[in-house]
N, C-alpha and C positions, 0 to 999 in steps of 0.2 A: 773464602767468604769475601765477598764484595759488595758496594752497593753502586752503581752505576747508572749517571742520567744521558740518555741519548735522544740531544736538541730537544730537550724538555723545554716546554715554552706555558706561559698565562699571561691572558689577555682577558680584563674586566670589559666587556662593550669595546671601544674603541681606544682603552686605557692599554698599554703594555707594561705590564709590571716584571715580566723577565724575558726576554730576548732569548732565542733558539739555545740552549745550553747544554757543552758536554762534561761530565764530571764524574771521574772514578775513583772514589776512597775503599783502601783495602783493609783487609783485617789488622786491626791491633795499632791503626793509627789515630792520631790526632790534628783535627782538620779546621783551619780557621774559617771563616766565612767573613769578610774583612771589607767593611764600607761603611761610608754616612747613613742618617739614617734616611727612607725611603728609598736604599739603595737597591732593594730585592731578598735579603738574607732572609728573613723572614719568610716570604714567601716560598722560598725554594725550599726552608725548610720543612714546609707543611705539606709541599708536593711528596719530598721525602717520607715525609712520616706515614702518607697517606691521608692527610686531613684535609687536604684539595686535591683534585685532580687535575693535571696539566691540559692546558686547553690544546697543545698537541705532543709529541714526543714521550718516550716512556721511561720507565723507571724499571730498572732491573736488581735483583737483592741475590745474589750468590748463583746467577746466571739464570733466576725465574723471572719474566714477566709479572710486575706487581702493581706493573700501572693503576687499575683499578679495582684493586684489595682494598679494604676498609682498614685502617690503623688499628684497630681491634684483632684483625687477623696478621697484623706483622710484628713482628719481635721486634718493638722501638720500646725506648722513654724517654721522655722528652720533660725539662726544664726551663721556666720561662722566665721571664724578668722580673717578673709581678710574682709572689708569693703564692703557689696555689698547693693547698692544702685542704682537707677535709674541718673542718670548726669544729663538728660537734664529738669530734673521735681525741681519744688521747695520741700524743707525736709516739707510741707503740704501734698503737692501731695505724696510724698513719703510714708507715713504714712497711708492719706488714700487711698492709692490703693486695700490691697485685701479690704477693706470697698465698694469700688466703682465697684470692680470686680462683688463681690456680691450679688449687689444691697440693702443694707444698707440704711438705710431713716434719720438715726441720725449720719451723716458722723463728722459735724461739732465737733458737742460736746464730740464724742469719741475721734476724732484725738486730741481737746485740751486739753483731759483731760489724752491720753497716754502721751502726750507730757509734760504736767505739771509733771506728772511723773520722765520724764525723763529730768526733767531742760532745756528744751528748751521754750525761749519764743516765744513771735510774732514776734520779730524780724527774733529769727531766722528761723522759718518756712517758713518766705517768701525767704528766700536766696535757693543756689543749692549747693547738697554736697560735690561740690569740693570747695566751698567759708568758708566750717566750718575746725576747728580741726580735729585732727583725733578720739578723743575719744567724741567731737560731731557727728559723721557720726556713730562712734559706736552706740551710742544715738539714731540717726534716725533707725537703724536699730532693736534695740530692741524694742522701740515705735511701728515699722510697724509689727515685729510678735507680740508685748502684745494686740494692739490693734485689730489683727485679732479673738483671743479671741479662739485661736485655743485648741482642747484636748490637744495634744502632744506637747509640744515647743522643741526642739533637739537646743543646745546652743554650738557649736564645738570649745571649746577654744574660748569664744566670747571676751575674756580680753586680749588676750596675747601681742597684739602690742600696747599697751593704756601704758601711764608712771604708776610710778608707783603709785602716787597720786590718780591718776581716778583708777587702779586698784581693790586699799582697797577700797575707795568709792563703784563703782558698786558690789566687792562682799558683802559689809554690804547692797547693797539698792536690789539685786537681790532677793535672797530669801521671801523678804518684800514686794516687788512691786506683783512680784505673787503668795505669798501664797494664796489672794483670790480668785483666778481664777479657783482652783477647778483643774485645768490640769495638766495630767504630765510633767515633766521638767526633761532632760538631757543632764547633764552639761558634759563635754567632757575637762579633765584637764590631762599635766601631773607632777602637780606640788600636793604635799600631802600636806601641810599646805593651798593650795585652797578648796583641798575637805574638811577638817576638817573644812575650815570657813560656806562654805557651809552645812554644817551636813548635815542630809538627809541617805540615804543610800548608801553603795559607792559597787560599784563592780573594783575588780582590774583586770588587763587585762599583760597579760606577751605570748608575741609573738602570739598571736590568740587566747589566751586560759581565759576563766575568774577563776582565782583562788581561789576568796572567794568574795560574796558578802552580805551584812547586813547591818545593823546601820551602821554609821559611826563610832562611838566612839567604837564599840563594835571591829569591824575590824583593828582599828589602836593598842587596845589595845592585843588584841587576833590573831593573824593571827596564820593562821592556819597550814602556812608552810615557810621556811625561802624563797623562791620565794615571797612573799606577802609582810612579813617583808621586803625584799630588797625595792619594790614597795611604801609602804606606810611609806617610811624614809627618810628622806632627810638630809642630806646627806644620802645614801643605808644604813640599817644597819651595826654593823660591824661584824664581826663573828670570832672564835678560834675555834680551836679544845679542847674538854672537855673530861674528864678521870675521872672515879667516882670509885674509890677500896676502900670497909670497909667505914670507916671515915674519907678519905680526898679524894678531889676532886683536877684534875690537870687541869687549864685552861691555854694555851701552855706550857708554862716553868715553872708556879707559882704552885705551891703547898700551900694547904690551908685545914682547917676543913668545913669536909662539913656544910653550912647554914642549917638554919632551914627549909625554903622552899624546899631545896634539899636533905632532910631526905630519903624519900620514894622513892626517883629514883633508880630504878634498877643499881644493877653496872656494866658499861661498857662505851662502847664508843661515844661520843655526838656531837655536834658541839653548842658551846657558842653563843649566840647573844644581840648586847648589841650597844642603837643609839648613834650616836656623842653627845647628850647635854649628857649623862650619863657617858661620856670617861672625865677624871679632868686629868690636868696637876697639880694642888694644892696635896700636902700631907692632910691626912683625913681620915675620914672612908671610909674602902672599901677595896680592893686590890687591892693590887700593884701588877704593870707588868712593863716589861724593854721592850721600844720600841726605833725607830730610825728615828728622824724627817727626812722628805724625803722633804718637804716643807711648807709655809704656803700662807696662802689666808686671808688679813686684811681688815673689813669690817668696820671699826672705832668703833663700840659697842661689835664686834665679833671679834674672828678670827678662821677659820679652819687650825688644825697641823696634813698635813697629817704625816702618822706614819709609820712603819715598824715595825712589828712584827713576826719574824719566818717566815718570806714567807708573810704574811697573812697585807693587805692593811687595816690600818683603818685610819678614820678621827673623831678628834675630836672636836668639837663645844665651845669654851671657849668663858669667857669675856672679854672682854680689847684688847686690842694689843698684839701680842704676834710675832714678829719678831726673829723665830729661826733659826739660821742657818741652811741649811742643813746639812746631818751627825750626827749632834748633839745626842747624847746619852741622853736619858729620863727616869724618872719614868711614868705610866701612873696609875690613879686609877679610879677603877671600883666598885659604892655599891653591894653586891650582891642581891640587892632587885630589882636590874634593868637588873637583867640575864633573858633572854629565854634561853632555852633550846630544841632542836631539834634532833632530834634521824637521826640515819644513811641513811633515806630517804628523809631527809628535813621535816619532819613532826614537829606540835609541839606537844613536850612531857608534857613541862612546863610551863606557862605563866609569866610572870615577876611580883613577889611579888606587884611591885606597881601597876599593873594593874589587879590584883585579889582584890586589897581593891576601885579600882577607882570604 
């Protein structure tokens, strides 16, 4: 069992909302869909689901043509951002409806046993969704698709209005709840440390277009072009301009011997890439850059210092508090084991040393 888009594409009038796309998730995985928002996740997934149809290219489900099936005739459920439940039914009824859609003979004991799942008791089954929390409606509502036991589950941002407590919860109990279900799963984030909780495979999406998709870990550590990186960093990667003559390497203003990793790079012109946890305000190994605090953002265990380098916007991810003036004159240091390297197309040329040994 498969679901497979081949150069599936939607275009509103003269709007392009997803770019020719190919994508094949197989049975029993779990699939990120990984971008900003207006990036396309969305749409692709309702192509999937059968809620839109592709203005060209098809859609194929365990090797039938389903291009223009109605969602009613495909074995999906789907999960949206927004709470959607029934108001006037109890979170029972809620749960078993498509069971009773169906005609299902073992209503009772599935609904209790989605439900146990999802930490809802008898109690709260008998109430109506506007009498629970908001991350128990979420609840009912992932109950009502696990329980339909459908191929495809499509999950659009199912976490994003829940605190942030219920957040890590559902995404450590998501993956668990249905890896036995055998069905595909596409999870729709656009936050990158969701997709990594989730592993699975991640496809990342940048204005309509998917730019790399694989493993999860494989993607975060390899991207295959600074579009991707930007995508799967959070904070965005940061980037410089890179210079490689003979044996020394220039990354904006710093001059340096070239690393070991960056022996073999042809000499010429590059652009540096390198995430916030890997930018240090501490003196250390690494190189030093002179940058120019523009502001900070204190998270009580963190702090983001955005920076100013040459033109060139970075952020870096520290420990502790770190309240710096703006203005403020800096050193910044960078290991060079935590360089990518990108050639004049945005391609990557180089991987980053610690993610050639991950």
């Amino acid at each position: 069992m498969a679901l497979e888009l081949k150069q599936v594409a939607k275009t509103v009038g003269t709007d392009v909302h997803v770019h020719p796309t190919d994508l094949r998730f197989e049975r029993g995985t779990m699939n990120v869909l990984l971008g900003r928002t207006l990036a396309g996740k969305t749409t692709l997934m309702r192509m999937m689901a059968g809620l839109d149809v592709p203005t060209s290219g098809q859609v194929f489900w365990d090797g039938q043509d389903v291009t223009g099936q109605r969602v009613q005739q495909r074995d999906v459920a789907m999960v949206y951002q927004q709470f959607i439940n029934y108001p006037s039914m109890t979170v029972y009824d809620n749960i078993a409806s498509p069971l009773k859609i169906s005609g299902a003979t073992d209503v009772d004991a599935r609904v209790r046993e989605a439900a146990g799942l999802m930490k809802l008791d008898d109690s709260l089954l008998q109430r109506r969704p506007l009498e629970l929390s908001g991350g128990q409606q979420q609840r009912c509502a992932l109950a009502r698709a696990l329980v339909k036991g459908a191929g495809l589950v499509l999950l659009d941002e199912p976490l994003a209005n829940l605190d942030y407590k219920l957040r890590e919860e559902l995404r450590a109990e998501i993956p668990k709840i249905f890896e036995d279900s055998g069905a595909i799963f596409v999870y729709a984030t656009t936050e990158p440390h969701e997709a990594l909780l989730l592993g699975g495979n991640t496809a990342c999406l940048w204005e309509g277009r998917v730019t790399q998709f694989g493993p999860t870990p494989e993607v975060y550590r390899r991207p295959g072009d600074a579009v991707t990186a930007g995508i799967f960093s959070d904070p965005p990667m940061n980037f410089a301009p890179l210079t490689k003559i003979g044996g020394e390497i220039r990354i904006g203003a710093t001059a340096m011997s070239v690393p070991a990793a960056l022996r073999d790079l042809p000499d010429g012109s590059y652009r540096a890439g390198f995430r916030a946890n890997h930018l240090s305000l501490d003196p250390g190994t690494g190189t030093h850059m002179q940058g120019r605090v523009v502001g900070t953002e204190i998270t009580g265990s963190q702090s983001f210092v955005h920076l100013d380098h040459m033109g060139e916007r970075w952020v870096a991810l520290v420990k502790g508090v770190r309240d710096i003036a703006g203005g403020t004159a800096t050193e910044v240091f960078v290991d060079p084991a935590h360089i990518y390297v990108f050639d004049a197309d945005d391609r990557l040329v180089v991987p980053a040393a610690y993610a050639m040994a991950a």
